[in-house]
DRENMI-212227 format. One line per 8 residues: their letters; for each residue x, y, z of C-alpha. Coordinates in Angstrom, 3 decimals. Last residue first. Layout:
BEGIN
a = X:Y:Z | ...
end
This chain:
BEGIN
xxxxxxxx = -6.431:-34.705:-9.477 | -8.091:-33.362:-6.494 | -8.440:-36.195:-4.657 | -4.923:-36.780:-5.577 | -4.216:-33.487:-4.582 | -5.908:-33.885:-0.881 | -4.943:-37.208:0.459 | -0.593:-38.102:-0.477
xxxxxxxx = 0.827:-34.384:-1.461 | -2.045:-31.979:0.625 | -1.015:-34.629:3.569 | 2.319:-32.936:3.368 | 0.813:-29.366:4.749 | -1.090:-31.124:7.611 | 2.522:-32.771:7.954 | 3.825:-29.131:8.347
xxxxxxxx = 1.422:-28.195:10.256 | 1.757:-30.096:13.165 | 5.603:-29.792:13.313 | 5.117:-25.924:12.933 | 2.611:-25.838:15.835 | 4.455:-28.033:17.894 | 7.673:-25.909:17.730 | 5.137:-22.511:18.238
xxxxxxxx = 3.702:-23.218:21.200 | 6.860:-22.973:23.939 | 6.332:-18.949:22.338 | 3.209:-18.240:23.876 | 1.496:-21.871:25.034 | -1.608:-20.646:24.847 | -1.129:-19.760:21.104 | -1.023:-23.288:20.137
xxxxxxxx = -4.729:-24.130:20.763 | -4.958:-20.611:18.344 | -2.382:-22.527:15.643 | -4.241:-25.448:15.555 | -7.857:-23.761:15.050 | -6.412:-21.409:12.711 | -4.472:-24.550:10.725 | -7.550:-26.505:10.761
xxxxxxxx = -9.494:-23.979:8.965 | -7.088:-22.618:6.932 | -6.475:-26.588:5.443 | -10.581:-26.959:5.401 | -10.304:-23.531:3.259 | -7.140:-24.596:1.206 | -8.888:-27.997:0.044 | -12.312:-26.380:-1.051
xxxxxxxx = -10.376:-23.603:-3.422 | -8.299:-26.506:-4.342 | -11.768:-28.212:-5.735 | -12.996:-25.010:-6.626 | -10.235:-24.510:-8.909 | -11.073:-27.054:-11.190 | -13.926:-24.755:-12.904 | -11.799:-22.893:-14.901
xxxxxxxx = -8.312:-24.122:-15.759 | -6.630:-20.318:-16.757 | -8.890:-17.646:-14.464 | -9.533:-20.212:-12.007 | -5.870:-21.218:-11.163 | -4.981:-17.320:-11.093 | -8.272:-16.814:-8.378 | -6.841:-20.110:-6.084
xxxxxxxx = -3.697:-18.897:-6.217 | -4.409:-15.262:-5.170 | -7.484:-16.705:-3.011 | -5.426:-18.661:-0.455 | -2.837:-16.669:1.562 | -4.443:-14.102:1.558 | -7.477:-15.636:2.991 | -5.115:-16.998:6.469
xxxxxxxx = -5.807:-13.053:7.888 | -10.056:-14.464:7.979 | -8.862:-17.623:9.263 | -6.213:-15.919:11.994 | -9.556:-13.750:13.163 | -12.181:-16.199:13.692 | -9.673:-18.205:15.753 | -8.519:-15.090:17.310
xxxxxxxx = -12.231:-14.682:18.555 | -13.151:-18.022:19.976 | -9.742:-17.997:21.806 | -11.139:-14.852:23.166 | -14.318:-16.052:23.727 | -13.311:-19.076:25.181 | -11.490:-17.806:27.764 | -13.788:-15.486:28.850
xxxxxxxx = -11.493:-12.718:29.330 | -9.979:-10.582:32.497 | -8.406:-7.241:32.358 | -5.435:-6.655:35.091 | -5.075:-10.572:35.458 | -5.235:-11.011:30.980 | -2.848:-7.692:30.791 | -1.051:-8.820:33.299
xxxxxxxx = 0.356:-11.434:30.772 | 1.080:-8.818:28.377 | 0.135:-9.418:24.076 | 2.674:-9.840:22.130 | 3.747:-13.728:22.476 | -0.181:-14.338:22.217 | -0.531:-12.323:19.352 | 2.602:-14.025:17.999
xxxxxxxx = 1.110:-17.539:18.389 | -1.861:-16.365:16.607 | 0.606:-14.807:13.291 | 2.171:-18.359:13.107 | -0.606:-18.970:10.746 | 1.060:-17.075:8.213 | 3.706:-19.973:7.575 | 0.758:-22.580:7.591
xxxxxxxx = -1.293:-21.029:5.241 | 1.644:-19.952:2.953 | 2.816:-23.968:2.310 | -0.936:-25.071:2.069 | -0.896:-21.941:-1.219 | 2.238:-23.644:-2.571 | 1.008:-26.782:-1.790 | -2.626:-26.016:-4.208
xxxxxxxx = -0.579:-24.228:-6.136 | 1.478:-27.624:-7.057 | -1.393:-29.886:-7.211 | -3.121:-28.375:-9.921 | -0.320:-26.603:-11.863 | 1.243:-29.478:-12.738 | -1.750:-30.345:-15.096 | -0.283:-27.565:-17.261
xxxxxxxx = -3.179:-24.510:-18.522 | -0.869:-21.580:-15.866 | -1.278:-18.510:-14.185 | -1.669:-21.542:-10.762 | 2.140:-21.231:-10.252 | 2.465:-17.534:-10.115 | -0.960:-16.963:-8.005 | 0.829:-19.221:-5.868
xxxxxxxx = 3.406:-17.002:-5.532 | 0.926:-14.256:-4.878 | -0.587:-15.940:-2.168 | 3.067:-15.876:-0.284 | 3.041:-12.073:-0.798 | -0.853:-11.969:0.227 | 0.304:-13.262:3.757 | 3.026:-10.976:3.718
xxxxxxxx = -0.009:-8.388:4.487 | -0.975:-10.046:7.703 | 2.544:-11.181:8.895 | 3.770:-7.284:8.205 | 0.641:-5.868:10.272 | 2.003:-7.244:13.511 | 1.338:-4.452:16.002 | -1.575:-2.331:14.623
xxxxxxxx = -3.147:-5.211:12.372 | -2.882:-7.861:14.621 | -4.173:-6.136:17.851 | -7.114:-4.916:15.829 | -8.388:-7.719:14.318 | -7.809:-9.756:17.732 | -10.050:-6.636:19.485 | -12.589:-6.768:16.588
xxxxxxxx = -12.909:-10.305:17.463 | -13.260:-10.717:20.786 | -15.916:-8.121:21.027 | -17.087:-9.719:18.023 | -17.484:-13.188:19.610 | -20.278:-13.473:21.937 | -22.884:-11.905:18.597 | -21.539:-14.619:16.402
xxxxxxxx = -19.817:-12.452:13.412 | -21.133:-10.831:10.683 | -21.156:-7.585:12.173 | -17.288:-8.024:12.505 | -16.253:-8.355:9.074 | -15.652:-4.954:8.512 | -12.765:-4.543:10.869 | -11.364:-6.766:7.436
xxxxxxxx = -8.077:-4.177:8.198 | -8.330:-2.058:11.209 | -10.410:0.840:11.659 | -10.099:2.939:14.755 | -6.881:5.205:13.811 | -8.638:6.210:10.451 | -10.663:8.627:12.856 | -8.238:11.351:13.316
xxxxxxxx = -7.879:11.401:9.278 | -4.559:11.087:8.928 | -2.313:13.042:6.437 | -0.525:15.356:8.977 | 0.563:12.418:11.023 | 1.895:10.830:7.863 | 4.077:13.457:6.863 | 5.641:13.418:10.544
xxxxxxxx = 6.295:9.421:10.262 | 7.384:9.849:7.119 | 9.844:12.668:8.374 | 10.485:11.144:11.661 | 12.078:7.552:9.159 | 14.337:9.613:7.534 | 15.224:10.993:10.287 | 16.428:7.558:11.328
xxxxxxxx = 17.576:6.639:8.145 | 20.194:9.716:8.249 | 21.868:7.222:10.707 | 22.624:4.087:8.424 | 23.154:7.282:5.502 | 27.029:7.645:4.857 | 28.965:5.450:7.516 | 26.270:2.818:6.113
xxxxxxxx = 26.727:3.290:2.122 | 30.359:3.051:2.969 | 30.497:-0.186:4.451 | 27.713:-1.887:2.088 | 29.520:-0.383:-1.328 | 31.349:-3.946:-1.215 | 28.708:-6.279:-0.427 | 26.972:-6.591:-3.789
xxxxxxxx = 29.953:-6.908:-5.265 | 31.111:-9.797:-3.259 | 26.868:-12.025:-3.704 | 27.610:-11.046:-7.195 | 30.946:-12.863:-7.377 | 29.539:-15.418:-5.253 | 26.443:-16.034:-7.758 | 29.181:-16.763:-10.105
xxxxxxxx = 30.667:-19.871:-8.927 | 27.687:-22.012:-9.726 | 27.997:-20.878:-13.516 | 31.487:-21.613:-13.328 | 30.723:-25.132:-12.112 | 28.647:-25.341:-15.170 | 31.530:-25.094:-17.716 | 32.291:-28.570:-16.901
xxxxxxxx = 29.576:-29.522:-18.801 | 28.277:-33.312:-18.149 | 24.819:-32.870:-18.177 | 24.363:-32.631:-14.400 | 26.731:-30.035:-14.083 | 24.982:-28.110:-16.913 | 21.585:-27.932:-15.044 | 23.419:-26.903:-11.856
xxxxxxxx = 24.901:-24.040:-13.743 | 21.777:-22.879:-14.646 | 20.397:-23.209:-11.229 | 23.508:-20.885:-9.928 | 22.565:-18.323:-12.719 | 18.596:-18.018:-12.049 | 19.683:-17.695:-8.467 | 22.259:-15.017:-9.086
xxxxxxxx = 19.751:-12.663:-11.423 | 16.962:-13.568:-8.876 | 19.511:-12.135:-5.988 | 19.361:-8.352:-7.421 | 15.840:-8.512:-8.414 | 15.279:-9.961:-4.714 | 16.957:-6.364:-3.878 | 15.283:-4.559:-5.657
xxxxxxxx = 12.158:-5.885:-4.926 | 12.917:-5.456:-0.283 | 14.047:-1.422:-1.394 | 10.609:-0.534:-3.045 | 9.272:0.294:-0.083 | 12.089:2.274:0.818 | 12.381:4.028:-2.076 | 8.977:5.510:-1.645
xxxxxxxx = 9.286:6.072:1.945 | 10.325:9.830:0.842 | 7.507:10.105:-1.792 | 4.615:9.984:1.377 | 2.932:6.747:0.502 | -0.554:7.102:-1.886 | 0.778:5.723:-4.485 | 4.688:6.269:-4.232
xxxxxxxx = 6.006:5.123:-7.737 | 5.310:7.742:-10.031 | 6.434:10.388:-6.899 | 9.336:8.396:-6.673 | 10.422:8.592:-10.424 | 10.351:12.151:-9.968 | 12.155:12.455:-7.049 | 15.249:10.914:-8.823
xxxxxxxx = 17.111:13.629:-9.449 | 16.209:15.713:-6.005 | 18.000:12.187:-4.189 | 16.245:12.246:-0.250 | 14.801:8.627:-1.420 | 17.007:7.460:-3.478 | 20.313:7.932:-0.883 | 17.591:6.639:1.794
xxxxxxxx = 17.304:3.342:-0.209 | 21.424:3.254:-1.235 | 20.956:1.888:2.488 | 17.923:-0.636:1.519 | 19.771:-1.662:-0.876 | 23.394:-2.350:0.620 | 21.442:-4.083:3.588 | 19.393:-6.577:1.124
xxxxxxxx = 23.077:-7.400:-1.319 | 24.928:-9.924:1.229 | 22.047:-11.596:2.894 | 20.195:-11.589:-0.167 | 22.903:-13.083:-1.959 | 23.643:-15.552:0.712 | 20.246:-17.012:0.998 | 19.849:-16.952:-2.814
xxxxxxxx = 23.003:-18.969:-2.976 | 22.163:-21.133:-0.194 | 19.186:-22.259:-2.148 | 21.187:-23.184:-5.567 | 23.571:-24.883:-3.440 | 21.141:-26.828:-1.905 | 19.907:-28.063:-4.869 | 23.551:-29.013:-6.352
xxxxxxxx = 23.928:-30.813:-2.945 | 21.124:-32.927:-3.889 | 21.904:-33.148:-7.021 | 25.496:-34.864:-6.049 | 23.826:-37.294:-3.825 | 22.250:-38.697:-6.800 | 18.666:-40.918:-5.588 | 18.512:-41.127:-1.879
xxxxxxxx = 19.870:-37.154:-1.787 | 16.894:-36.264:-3.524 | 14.581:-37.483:-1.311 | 15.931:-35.176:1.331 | 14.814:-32.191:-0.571 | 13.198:-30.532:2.541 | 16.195:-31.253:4.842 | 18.193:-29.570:2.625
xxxxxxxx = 15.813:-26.383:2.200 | 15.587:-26.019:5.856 | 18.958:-26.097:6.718 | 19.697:-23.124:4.363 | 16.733:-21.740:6.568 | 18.096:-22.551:9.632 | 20.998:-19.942:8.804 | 18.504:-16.834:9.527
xxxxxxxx = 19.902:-15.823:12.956 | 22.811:-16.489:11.612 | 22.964:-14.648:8.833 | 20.744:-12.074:10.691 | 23.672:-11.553:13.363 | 26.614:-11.817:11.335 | 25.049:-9.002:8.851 | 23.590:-6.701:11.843
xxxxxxxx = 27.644:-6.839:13.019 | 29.001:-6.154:9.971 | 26.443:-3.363:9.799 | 27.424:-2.079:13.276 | 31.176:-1.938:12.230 | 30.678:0.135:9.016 | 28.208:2.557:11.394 | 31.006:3.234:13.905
xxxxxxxx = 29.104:4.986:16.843 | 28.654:8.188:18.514 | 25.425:7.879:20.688 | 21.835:9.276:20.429 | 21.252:7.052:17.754 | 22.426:4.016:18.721 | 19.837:2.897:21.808 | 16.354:3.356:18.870
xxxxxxxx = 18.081:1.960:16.341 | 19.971:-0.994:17.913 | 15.820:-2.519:17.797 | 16.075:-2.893:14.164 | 13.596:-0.931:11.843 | 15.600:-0.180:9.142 | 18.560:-2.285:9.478 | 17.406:-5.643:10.963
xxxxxxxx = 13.440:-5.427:9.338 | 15.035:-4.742:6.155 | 17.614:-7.705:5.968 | 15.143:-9.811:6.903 | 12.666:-8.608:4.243 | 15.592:-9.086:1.479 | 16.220:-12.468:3.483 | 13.062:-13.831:2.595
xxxxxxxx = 12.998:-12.925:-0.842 | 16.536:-14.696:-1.043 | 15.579:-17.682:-0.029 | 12.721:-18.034:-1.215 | 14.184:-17.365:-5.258 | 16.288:-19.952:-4.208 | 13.826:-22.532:-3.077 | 12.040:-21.817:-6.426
xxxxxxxx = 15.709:-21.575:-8.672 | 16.978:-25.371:-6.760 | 13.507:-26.982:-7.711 | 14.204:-25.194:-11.384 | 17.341:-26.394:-11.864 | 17.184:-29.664:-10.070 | 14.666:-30.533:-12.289 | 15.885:-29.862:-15.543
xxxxxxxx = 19.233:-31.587:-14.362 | 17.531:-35.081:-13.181 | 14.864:-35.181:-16.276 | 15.081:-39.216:-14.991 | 11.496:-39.074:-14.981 | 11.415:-40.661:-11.496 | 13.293:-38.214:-9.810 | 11.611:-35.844:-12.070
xxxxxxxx = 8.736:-35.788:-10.257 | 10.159:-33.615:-6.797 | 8.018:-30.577:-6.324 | 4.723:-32.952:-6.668 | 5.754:-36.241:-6.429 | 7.945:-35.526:-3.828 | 5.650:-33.820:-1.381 | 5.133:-36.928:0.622
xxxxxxxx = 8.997:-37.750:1.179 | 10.245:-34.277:1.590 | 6.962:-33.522:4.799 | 8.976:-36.281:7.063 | 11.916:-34.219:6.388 | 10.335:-31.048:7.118 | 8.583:-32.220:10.262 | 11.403:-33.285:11.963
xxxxxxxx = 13.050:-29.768:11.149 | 10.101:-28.229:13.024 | 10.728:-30.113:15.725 | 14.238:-29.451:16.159 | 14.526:-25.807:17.340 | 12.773:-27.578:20.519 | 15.731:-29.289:21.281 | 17.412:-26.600:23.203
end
């Protein structure tokens, strides 16, 4: 029961030694400025994390699979899905607070301006993700709007076009809140009373967000399903019988250690076929630090390089999960080499970890120049450690992953107080 803990240990021992960097204007006195846009980037997390959440739960929820063959009340089962991710997802909220600790030494009343700002991207997401991704399959089987999917559908069947989409529109949706809540914190902290307005109003849109939920979901929650066979379907007729045997960075392999490509191809392949949304989120979280780095500031040193520490050690949870995923007969029925395999899945989480790095590292270089080589350096020794962490970890299966977050978390914060100012 404690175990839950441990990673919330590490974030407030991480608020202290990444305040200089996400947390400056304490000592500026720039109190509201700050708070605005510290409360906007935790917000704008917030709610791009739910939007994903709130996919995964409706779309491709296990109460799928047992509900469809059965009668059921779809406006009850999406208040349900909506208790259950909120508080499945309610850490996060915690998260955030705990992070921005330091805050609450210097004006309490920032600090819960912060939070605010966070919670309302939580609960905006929360609130507007399962409305979107419902008025998704209206899009997607829409004849009016078929054209705009085919522009938008690359090389994705035109039916999951909307659905892809789904997860932007709705962090669209919640940036428009966010952005509003952090404004309103700003004029708090001036002395406006119009600012508690401000903060008000992200509840409003969090409310109308909501209210076409019920009736979006007695409407389509079940024509997702065959929405989902005929994208499946479409893409069985599209594959190439052979595309089934490569896996992403598969070409990596021949460069391997000769002991460890068995090991490796079979990581690479396990990760990509069964948890391929933790290897390509990993360039989302390298593309906000592409965000920060597209910038000449100083700031923009130290704060892509956390940015892109942050994103290493979130996607390096991805070798605990192979181990989670992967049957424990499997290892009697099939014996390793121990070391080999652990050998392997090291190889593998560091190659998966690069997305997480270059975007930042490539936008940094593109506007400072040469100064991104010295973050470039930092982030590699951080993947480094983090794989090898995270794969000593992984033998633990799930009783792995506590440790592994509290370790890497203050791996993360040492990137405020060793790394940047080496750096700098």
């Amino acid at each position: 029961m404690l175990l839950p803990l441990v990673p919330l240990v590490g974030l407030i021992l991480a608020g202290p030694l990444v305040e200089p960097v996400f947390m400056g204007f304490l000592e500026s006195g720039r109190m509201g400025q700050g708070v605005a846009g510290l409360g906007l980037r935790l917000g704008l997390l917030a709610c791009g994390a739910m939007s994903l959440a709130t996919y995964t739960a409706l779309v491709r929820g296990p109460e799928r699979a047992v509900l469809d063959p059965h009668p059921a009340d779809a406006g009850a089962l999406l208040r349900y899905l909506v208790i259950r991710t909120g508080w499945e997802r309610l850490g996060w909220i915690v998260a955030a607070a705990a992070l921005v600790l330091p805050v609450l030494r210097v004006d309490p009343l920032a600090w819960a301006l912060t939070v605010w700002v966070a919670a309302m991207g939580w609960l905006i997401g929360l609130c507007g993700g399962f409305p979107v991704h419902l008025g998704s399959v209206w899009a997607a089987e829409s004849p009016a709007l078929a054209g705009v999917m085919n522009l938008l559908r690359g090389n994705n069947p035109r039916l999951q076009a909307a659905l892809i989409y789904g997860p932007g529109v709705a962090f669209g949706l919640g940036a428009v809140g966010v952005w509003t809540a952090a404004t309103g914190a700003e004029l708090v902290l001036s002395g406006q009373a119009i600012g508690w307005a401000w903060l008000a109003a992200p509840l409003g849109v969090a409310l109308v967000a909501w209210l076409p939920g019920p009736g979006l979901a007695r409407a389509y929650h079940f024509r997702t399903t065959l929405l989902l066979a005929e994208i499946d379907a479409a893409y069985a007729g599209q594959e190439d019988p052979a595309e089934s045997l490569r896996v992403y960075l598969d070409w990596t392999v021949r460069f391997a250690p000769a002991p460890l490509r068995l090991e490796l191809l079979n990581e690479l392949r396990h990760g990509w076929r069964g948890l391929r949304s933790w290897i390509t989120g990993a360039w989302g979280l390298g593309g906000l630090s592409a965000l920060s780095g597209w910038s000449v500031a100083p700031e923009a040193l130290p704060r892509t390089l956390l940015i892109g520490g942050a994103a290493v050690v979130f996607t390096g949870v991805v070798a605990i999960r192979l181990e989670m995923t992967d049957p424990l007969w499997l290892d009697h029925a099939l014996p390793r080499r121990l070391g080999r395999k652990l050998g392997g899945r090291l190889l593998a989480v560091f190659l998966w970890l690069q997305g997480a790095v270059i975007p930042g590292v490539l936008a940094l270089g593109i506007r400072q120049g040469a100064v991104a080589a010295g973050v470039l350096g930092w982030l590699e020794l951080l993947a480094l450690v983090i794989a090898a962490t995270a794969t000593g970890a992984s033998r633990l299966r799930g009783r792995g992953l506590p440790p592994y977050l509290l370790t890497g978390l203050l791996l993360w914060a040492g990137l405020a107080t060793v790394f940047v100012k080496e750096v700098t």
